[in-house]
N, C-alpha and C positions, 0 to 999 in steps of 0.2 A: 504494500500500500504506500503509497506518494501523499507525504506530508504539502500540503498545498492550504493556503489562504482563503476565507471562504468566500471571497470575491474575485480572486484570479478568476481570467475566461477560461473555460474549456471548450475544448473545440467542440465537443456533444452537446454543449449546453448554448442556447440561443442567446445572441449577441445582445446585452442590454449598452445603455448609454453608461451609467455610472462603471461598469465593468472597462469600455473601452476607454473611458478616462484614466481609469486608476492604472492601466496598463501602457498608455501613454505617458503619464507624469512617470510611472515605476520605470520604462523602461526609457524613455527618453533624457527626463533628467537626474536622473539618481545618480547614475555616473561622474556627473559633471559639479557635486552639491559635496565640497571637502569639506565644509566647516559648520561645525555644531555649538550649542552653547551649553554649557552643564550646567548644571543645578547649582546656586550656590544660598547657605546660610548664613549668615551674620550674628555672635552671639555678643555680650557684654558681660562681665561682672566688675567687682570692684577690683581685680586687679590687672588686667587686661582683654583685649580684644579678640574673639578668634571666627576665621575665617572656615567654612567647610566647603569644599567643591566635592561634586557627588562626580567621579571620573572612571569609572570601571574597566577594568581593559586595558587601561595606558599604565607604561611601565616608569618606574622611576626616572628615568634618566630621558625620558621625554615628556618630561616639564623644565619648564622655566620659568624663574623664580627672579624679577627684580625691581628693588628699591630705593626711585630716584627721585629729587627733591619732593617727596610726600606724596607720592605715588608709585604706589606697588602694582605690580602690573604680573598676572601670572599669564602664562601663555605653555603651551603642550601639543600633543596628537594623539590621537587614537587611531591603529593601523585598522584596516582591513585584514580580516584574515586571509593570508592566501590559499587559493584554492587548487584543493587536492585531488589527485586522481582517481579516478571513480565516484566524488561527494562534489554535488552541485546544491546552491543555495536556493530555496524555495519563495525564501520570503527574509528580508533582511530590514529590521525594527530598530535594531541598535542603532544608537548617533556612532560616527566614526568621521575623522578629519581634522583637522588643526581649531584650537578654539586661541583668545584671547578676553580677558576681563581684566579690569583696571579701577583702582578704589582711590580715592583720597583720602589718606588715614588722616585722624586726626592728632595733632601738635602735640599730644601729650604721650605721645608712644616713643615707648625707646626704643630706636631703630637698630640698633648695633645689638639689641638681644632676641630679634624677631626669629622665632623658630618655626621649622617646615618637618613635616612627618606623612606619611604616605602607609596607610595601613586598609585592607579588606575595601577596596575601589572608594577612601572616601582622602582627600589631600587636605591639611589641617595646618592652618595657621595662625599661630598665636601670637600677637602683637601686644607686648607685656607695656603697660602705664608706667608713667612717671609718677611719683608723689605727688600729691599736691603741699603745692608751698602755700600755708598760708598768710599771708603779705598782713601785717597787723602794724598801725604804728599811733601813738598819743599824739594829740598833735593841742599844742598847748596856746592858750586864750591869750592874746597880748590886751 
């Protein structure tokens, strides 16, 4: 039995319009569509920021990670699997293709202790706070 989409045409089955679409968008431009956007979280607490990209599939060393004047910019890819002899693709759902996202941290992040970890497809970024200084001063009645 052939694992198949339950809107792909079949040739036994009569031609609808949504069918012929999905088959023109599937097969026309899919090929041509490399870039995706992943999921991303934003969390807060009191001691710093962290970032979550939902990235499944991409391997550590295709991401890219950088941090310039107050903006972090992640950027990656996610390959296509290549295809093997005798196993053809039926129906392909995954994102896959080079992404980019870009945040404007905020001033009170210390930059030089930003940490990056890559665990079970999810990329985590924590953006650890500065103190807060807080500025106090008497200021005396002439």
């Amino acid at each position: 039995m052939k694992l198949v989409r339950n809107n792909q045409l079949d040739p036994q089955m009569p031609v609808t319009f949504s069918g012929m679409l999905d088959r023109f968008f599937n097969d026309s431009f899919a090929p041509a569509l490399r870039q995706f956007s992943p999921a991303v979280d934003i969390a807060e607490d009191e001691k710093s920021y962290e970032i979550h990209v939902a990235v499944p599939g991409v391997k550590k060393q295709d991401f890219k990670i950088d941090l310039l004047d107050g903006k972090l910019t992640i950027s990656g890819e996610r390959k296509m699997e290549e295809k093997k002899e005798g196993r053809n693709f039926h129906s392909v759902q995954t994102q896959f293709g080079s992404f980019v996202k870009s945040f404007f941290i905020p001033e009170d992040v210390k930059e030089e202790e930003v940490e990056a970890s890559y665990e079970d497809g999810l990329l985590k970024i924590v953006l650890p706070k500065r103190e807060k200084v807080v500025k106090k001063a008497s200021i005396e009645i002439k």
